[in-house]
C-alpha positions as CSV (number, residue, x, y, z in Angstrom):
1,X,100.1,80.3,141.7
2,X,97.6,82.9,143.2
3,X,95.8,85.0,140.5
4,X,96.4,88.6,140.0
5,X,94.1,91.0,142.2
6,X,90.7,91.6,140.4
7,X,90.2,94.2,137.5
8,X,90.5,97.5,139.0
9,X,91.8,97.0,142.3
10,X,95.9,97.2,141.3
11,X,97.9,99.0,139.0
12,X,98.1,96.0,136.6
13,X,94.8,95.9,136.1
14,X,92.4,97.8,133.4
15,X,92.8,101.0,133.3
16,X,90.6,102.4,130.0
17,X,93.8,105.0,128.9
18,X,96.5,102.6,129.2
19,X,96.2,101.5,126.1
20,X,96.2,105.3,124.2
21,X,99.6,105.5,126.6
22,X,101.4,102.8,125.3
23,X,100.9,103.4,122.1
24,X,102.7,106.9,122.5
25,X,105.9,104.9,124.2
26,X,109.1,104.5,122.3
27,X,109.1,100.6,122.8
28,X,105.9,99.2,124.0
29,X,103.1,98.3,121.9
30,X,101.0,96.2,124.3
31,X,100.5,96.8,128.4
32,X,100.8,94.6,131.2
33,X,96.9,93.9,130.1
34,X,98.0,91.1,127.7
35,X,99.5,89.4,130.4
36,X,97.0,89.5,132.7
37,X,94.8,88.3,130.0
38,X,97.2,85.2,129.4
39,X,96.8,84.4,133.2
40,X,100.3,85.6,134.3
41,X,101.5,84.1,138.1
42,X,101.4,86.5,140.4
43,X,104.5,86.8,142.7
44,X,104.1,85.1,145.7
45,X,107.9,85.0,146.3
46,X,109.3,87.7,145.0
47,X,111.9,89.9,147.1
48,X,109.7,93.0,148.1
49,X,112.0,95.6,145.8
50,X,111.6,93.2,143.0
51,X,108.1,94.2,141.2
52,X,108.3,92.0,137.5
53,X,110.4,89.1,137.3
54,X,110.4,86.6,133.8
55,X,113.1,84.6,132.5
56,X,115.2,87.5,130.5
57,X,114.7,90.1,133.4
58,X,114.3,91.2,136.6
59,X,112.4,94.7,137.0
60,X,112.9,96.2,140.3
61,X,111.8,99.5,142.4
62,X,115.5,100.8,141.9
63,X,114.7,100.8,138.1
64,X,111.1,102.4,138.4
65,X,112.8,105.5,140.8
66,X,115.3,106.0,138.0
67,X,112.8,106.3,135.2
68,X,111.0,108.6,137.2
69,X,113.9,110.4,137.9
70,X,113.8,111.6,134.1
71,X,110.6,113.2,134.3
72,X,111.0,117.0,135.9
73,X,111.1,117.1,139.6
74,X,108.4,119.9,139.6
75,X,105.9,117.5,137.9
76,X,106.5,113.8,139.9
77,X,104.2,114.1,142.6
78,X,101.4,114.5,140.1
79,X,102.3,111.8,138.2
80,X,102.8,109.3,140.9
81,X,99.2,110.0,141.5
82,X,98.3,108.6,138.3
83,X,98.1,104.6,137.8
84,X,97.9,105.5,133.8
85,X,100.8,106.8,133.9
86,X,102.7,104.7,136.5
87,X,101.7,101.6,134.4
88,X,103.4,103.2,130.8
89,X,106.5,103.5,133.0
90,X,106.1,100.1,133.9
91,X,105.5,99.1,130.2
92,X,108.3,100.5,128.7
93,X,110.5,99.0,131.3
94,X,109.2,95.6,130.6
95,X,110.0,95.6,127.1
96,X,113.0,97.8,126.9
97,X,114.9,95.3,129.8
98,X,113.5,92.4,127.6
99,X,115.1,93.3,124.7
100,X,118.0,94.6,126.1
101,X,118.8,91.0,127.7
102,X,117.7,89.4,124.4
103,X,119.9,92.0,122.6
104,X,122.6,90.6,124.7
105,X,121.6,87.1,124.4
106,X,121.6,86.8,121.0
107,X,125.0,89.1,120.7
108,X,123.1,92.3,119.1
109,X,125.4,95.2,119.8
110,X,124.0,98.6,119.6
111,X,124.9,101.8,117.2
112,X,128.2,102.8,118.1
113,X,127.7,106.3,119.0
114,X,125.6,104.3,121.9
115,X,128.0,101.2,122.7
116,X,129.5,103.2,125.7
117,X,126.5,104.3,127.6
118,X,125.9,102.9,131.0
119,X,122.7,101.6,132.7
120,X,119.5,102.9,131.3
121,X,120.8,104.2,128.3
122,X,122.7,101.2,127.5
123,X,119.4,99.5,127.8
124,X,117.9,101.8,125.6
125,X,120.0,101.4,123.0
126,X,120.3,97.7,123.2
127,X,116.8,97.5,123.1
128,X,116.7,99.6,120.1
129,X,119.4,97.4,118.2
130,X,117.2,94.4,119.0
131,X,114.5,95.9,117.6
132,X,116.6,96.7,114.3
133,X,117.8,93.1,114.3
134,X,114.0,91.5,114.4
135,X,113.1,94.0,111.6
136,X,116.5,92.9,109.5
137,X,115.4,89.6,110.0
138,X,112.0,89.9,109.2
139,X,112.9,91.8,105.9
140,X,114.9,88.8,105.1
141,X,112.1,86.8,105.7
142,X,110.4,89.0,103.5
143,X,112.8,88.7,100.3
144,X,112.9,84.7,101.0
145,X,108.9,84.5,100.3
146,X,109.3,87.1,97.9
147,X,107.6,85.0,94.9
148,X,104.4,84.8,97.3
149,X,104.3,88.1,98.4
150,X,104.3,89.1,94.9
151,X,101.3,87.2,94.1
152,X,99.8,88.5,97.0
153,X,100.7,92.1,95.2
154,X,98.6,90.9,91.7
155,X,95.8,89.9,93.7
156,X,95.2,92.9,95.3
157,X,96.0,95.2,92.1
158,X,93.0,92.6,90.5
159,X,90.6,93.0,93.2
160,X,90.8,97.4,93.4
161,X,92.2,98.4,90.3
162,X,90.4,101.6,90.8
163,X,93.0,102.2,93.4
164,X,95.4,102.3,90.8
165,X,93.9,105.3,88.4
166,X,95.4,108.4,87.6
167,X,93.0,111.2,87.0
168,X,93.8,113.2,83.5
169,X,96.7,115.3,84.3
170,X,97.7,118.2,81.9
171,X,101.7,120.0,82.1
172,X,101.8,123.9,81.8
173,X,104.5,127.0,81.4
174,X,103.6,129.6,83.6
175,X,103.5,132.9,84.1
176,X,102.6,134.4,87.9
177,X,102.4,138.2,88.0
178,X,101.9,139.3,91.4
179,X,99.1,141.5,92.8
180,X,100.6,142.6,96.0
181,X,102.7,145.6,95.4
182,X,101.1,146.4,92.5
183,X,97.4,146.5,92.5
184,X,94.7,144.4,90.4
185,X,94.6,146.7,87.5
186,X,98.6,147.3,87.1
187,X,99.3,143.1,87.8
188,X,96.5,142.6,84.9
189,X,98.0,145.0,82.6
190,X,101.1,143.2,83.3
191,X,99.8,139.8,82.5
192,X,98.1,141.2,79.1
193,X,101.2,142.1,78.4
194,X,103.3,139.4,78.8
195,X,100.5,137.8,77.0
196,X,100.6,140.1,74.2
197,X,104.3,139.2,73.4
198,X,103.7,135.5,73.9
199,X,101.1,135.5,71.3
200,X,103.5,137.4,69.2
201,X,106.1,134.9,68.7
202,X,108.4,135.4,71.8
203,X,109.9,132.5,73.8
204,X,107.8,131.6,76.9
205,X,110.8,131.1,78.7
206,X,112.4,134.3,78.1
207,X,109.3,136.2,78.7
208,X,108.7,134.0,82.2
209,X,112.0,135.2,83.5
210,X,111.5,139.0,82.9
211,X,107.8,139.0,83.8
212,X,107.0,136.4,86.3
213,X,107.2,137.2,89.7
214,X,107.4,133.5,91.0
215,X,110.9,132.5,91.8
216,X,110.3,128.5,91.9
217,X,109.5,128.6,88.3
218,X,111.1,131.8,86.8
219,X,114.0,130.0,86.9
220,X,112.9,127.4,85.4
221,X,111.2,129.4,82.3
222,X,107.9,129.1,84.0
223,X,107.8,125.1,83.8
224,X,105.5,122.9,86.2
225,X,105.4,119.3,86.4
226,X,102.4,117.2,85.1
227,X,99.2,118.3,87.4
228,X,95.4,116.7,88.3
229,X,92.8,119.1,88.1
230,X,92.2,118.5,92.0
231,X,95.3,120.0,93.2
232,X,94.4,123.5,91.5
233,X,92.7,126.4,92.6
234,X,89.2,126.1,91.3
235,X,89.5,129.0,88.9
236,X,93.1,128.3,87.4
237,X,92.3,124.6,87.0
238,X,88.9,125.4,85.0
239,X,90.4,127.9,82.9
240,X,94.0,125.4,82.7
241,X,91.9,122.4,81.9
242,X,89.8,124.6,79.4
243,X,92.8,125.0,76.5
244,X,92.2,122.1,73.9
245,X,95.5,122.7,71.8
246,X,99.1,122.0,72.9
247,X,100.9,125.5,72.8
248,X,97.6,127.3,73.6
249,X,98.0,130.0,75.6
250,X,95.4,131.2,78.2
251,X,94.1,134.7,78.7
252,X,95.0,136.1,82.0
253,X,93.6,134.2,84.7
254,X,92.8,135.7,88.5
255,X,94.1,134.1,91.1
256,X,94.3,135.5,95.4
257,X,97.1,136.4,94.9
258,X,98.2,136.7,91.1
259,X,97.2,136.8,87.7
260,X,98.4,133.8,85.9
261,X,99.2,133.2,81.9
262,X,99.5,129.7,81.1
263,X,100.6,127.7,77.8
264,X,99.5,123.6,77.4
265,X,102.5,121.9,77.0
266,X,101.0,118.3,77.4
267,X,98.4,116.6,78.3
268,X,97.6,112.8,79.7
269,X,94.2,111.0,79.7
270,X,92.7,109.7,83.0
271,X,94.1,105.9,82.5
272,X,94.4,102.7,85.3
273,X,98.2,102.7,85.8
274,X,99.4,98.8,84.9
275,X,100.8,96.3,87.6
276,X,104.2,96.4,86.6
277,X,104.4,100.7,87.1
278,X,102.9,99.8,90.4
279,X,104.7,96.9,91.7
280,X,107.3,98.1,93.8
281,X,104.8,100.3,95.1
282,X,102.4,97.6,96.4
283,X,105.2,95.8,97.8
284,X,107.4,97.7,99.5
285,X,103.9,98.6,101.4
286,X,103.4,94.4,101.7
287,X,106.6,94.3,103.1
288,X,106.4,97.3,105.5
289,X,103.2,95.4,107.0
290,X,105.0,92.2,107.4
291,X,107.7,93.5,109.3
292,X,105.7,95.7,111.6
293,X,103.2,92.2,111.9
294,X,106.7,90.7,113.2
295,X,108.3,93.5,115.2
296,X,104.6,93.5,117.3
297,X,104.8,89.6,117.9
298,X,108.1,89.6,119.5
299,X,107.1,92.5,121.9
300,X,103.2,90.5,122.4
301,X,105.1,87.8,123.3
302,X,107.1,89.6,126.0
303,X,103.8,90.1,127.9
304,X,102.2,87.3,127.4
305,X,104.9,84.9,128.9
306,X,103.5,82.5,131.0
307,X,106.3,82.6,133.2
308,X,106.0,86.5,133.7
309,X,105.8,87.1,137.7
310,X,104.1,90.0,139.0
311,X,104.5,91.8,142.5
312,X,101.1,93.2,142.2
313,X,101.5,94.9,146.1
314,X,104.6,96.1,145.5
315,X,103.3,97.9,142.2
316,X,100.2,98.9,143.8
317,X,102.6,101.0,146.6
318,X,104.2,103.0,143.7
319,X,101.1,104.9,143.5
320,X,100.5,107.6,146.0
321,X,97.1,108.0,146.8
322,X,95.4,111.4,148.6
323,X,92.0,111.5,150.1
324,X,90.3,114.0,147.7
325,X,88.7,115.4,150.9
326,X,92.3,117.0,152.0
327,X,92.4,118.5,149.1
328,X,89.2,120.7,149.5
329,X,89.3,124.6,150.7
330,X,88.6,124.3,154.7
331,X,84.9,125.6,155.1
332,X,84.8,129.7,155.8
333,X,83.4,130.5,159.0
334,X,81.9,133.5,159.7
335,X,83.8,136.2,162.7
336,X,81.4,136.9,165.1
337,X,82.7,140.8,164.8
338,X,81.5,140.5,161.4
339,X,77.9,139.8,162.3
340,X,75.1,142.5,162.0
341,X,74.3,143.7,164.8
C-alpha cells in the first residue's frame, strides 16, 4: 500500500513534543511515531469518517469529537489548532480501544464499580482491567522464574555493594524546648534546667513530658528512632554525634527554632547491610521492572502492527489551521483631520 505522507506534512508524522505528551497520557506510552516507523499501510480504502483501522478496532471521527468533547468548550478551538495535541488524543484512543477489544477478547471484565458504564467510559475501564490482567500475568511470570531473578538479585548486590551501606546511625531521647513564645534566654534557662534534673537522677521520660515542648515525642518520653548524621541539622548532629557514652547527656544545644537536650541511647557502626536483609528489597524492585518491561511491549506492539491502517487525510482535516496573517492587528492609518496643518 501507498506510504504515509512524508515527516512533517500530516498529523502522524514527527512532531518533536509528541513524545513529552504521551508520556503524560493515562494509557499511551508510545505515539503513532512507532508505527510510522514500522512502515504502517496507509488507508487507501478506508470510509472517510473512519481515521485508524487494525484488526482489534476501528477508530473513527465520531470517537475523536467525543474525546474532545471532554476538554472545556472555552478551550477547543485552541487546541484543535495544535497537531501535538490532536495526535495525544489520537494516541490514547488507539490504545485505550485496543485494549478495550482485547479486554473483551480475552473475557477481562473491569472493576465493578465501572462494569455499568457505557461507551467511552466502558472503554476506559476495560482498557484499565486489561492492563491489570497483563501486569497479573506478568507477575506470574515473574514468581515462575523466580530462582533466576534471584540470582540476578546476588549479582547485582556483588557488583555495588556500596549501594547497600548504612552510614553510622546513633538513637537519642530528646528534649525540644521551644524559643518562640519564650525568648532565647528564658528557652535556654529552660533547657539548663531540664538538664539539671536529668543529670540529677530524674527519669528522661518523665522530665520530657513536663518540659518538652514537641508533641511527636513528648509523648513518647522524648524517644526518636535510629538517625544518620545527614538527616540532622548541622549543629544538633555535631554536637548528637559528639557524646561517646550511652546514657550521656548533651548540654543544651541551639537549634532555629529550639534548644534541644539529648541523651545516647544507642549507637550503630557504618556497616554494608548483607544480601539476605536486602533481598526482598532488590527484588521486589526486579520484579517492578519486569512488569512495567511487559506492560510497555503489549502497548509497543499496538502501534507497531503491520496491519495498522491509517487515514492520514482524514486526520490531517482534524486540525484547523489559520493564516497567522488574520490574526495580526489591521495597520492604523492616520485621519487626515489629525494631520498638522
Amino acid at each position: 500500500m501507498a506510504a504515509v505522507v512524508p515527516p512533517g506534512a500530516g498529523i502522524l508524522s514527527n512532531f518533536p513534543a509528541v513524545a513529552h505528551l504521551v508520556r503524560q497520557l493515562l494509557l499511551t506510552f508510545y505515539g503513532f511515531l512507532c508505527a510510522l516507523a514500522a512502515g504502517s499501510p496507509s488507508a487507501g480504502e478506508l470510509p472517510p469518517d473512519v481515521l485508524v483501522k487494525s484488526r482489534w478496532m476501528e477508530m473513527t471521527r465520531a470517537d475523536y469529537e467525543a474525546a474532545i468533547a471532554r476538554v472545556p468548550a472555552n478551550m477547543r478551538f485552541e487546541f484543535s489548532m495544535s497537531p501535538t495535541r490532536v495526535q495525544g488524543v489520537l494516541n490514547n484512543l488507539l490504545v485505550t480501544k485496543t485494549l478495550a477489544a482485547q479486554a473483551r477478547a480475552h473475557g477481562t471484565k473491569p472493576a465493578a464499580s465501572s462494569a455499568d458504564g457505557v461507551g467511552n467510559d466502558l472503554e476506559r475501564a476495560l482498557a484499565a482491567a486489561e492492563l491489570q490482567r497483563i501486569e497479573a500475568d506478568a507477575t506470574q511470570a515473574f514468581e515462575a522464574q523466580k530462582p533466576a531473578f534471584e540470582a540476578k538479585a546476588r549479582e547485582i548486590y556483588r557488583l555495588d555493594r556500596a549501594k547497600f551501606s548504612t552510614p553510622e546511625e546513633i538513637r537519642l531521647s530528646d528534649i525540644a524546648v521551644a524559643i518562640e513564645g519564650r525568648g532565647e534566654e528564658a528557652a535556654l534557662a529552660r533547657a539548663r534546667e531540664a538538664r539539671q534534673r536529668l543529670v540529677g537522677g530524674a527519669d528522661f521520660a518523665a522530665v520530657a513530658r513536663e518540659y518538652s515542648d514537641d508533641p511527636t515525642t513528648r509523648d513518647k518520653g522524648g524517644a526518636l528512632p535510629f538517625v544518620s548524621r545527614e538527616k540532622l541539622a548541622s549543629e544538633y548532629a555535631k554536637a548528637a554525634f559528639a557524646l561517646t557514652r550511652i546514657g550521656e547527656i548533651s548540654e543544651p544545644i541551639k537549634a532555629p527554632a529550639a534548644y534541644h537536650v539529648v541523651r545516647l541511647e544507642e549507637r550503630r557502626a557504618a556497616r554494608t547491610q548483607s544480601f539476605e536483609e536486602v533481598r526482598d528489597k532488590i527484588m521486589e524492585s526486579l520484579r517492578q521492572r519486569y512488569v512495567t518491561e511487559q506492560r510497555d511491549l503489549r502497548v509497543q506492539a499496538i502501534h507497531r502492527d503491520p496491519e495498522l491502517q491509517i487515514n492520514q487525510p482524514a486526520i490531517d482535516a482534524l486540525v484547523t489551521h489559520v493564516d497567522p496573517a488574520l490574526l495580526k492587528p489591521p495597520a492604523r492609518t492616520k485621519s487626515r483631520s489629525s494631520t498638522p496643518k
